[in-house]
C-alpha positions in Angstrom: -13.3 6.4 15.6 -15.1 7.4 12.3 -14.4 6.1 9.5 -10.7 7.5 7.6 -11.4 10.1 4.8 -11.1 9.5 1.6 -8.2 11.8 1.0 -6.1 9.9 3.7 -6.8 6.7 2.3 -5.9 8.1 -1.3 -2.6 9.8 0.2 -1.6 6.7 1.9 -2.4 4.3 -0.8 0.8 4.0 -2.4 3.4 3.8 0.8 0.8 1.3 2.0 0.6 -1.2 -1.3 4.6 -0.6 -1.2 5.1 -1.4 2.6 2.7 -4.8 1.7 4.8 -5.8 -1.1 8.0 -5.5 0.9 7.5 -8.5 2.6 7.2 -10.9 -0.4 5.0 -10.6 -3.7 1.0 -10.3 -3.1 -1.5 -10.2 -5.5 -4.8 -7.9 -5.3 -6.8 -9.6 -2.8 -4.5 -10.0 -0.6 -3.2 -7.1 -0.7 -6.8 -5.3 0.1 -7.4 -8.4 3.2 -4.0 -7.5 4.8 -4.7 -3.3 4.6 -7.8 -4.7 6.3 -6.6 -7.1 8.8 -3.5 -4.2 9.7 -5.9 -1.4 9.9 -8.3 -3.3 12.4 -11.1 -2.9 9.3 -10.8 0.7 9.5 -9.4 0.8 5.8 -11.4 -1.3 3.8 -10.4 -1.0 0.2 -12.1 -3.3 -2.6 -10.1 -4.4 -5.2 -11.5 -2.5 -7.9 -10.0 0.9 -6.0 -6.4 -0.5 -6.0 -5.7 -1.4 -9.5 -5.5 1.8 -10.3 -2.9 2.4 -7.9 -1.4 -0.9 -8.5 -1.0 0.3 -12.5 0.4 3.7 -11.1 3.2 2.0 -9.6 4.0 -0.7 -12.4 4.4 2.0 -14.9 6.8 4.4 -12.6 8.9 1.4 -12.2 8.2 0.8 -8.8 7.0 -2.8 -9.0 6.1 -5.0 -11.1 3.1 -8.0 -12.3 3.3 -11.1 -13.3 1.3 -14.1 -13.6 1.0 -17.0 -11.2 -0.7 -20.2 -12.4 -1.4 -22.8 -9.9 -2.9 -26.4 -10.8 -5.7 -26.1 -8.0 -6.3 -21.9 -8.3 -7.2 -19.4 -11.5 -4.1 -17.7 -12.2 -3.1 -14.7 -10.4 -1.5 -11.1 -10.8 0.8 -10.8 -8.6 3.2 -7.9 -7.5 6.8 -7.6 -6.7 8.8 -4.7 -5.2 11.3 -3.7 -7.4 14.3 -1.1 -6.2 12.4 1.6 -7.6 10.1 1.3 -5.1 12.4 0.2 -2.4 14.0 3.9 -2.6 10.3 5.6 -3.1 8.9 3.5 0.2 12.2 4.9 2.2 11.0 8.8 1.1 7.0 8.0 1.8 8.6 6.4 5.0 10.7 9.7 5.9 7.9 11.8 4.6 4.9 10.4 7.0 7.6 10.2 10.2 7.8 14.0 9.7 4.3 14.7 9.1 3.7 12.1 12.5 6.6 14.5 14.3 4.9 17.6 13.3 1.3 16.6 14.4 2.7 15.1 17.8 3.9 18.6 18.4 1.4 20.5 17.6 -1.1 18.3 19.7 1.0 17.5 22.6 3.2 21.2 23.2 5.8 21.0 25.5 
C-alpha cells in the first residue's frame, strides 16, 4: 500500500490523538511512536505536526497539559482526556463507523 494522504492523516488526527489518550495520559512522543507502532509505520507523524493539533484540542476543552517532572528524565507535557473529549471521541467514533459502513457498500454491493 502507498503511503496514506495527507488529507486522511489531517482528518483522522484528532479521533486518533483522542483514542491514544483514552487509555491513560501520553505525552508527544509517545503519542507519535504508538500512531506508529498501531498503524504498522504507515502513519508516521513527527512531533512537530501534532502540537498543533495537540493545542487544538487543549483549547476546545477536550484535554488537557500538564507537566511531569521526573528525577532521572527532562520534564514532560503530558495530555489527559478530559469529558470534553470523551463525548467528541464517541461522535468521531460514530462518524468514521458510518463513513466505514458507507464505503463497505459501495465496494462490496450486495
Amino acid at each position: 500500500m502507498k503511503s496514506i494522504s495527507k488529507e486522511l492523516i489531517g482528518a483522522s488526527a484528532a479521533p486518533l490523538i483522542l483514542s491514544i489518550l483514552r487509555s491513560g495520559d501520553s505525552y508527544g512522543y509517545e503519542i507519535v511512536q504508538r500512531v506508529k507502532e498501531q498503524t504498522g509505520g504507515k502513519v508516521s507523524w513527527n512531533e512537530a505536526s501534532i502540537y498543533p493539533v495537540l493545542k487544538k484540542l487543549e483549547n476546545s476543552g477536550m484535554i488537557k497539559s500538564y507537566w511531569k517532572v521526573n528525577d532521572t528524565e527532562r520534564p514532560r507535557k503530558y495530555y489527559t482526556l478530559l469529558t470534553d473529549g470523551k463525548i467528541q471521541l464517541e461522535h468521531n467514533k460514530q462518524e468514521w463507523e458510518l463513513i466505514h459502513s458507507v464505503f463497505q457498500n459501495l465496494w462490496n454491493p450486495a
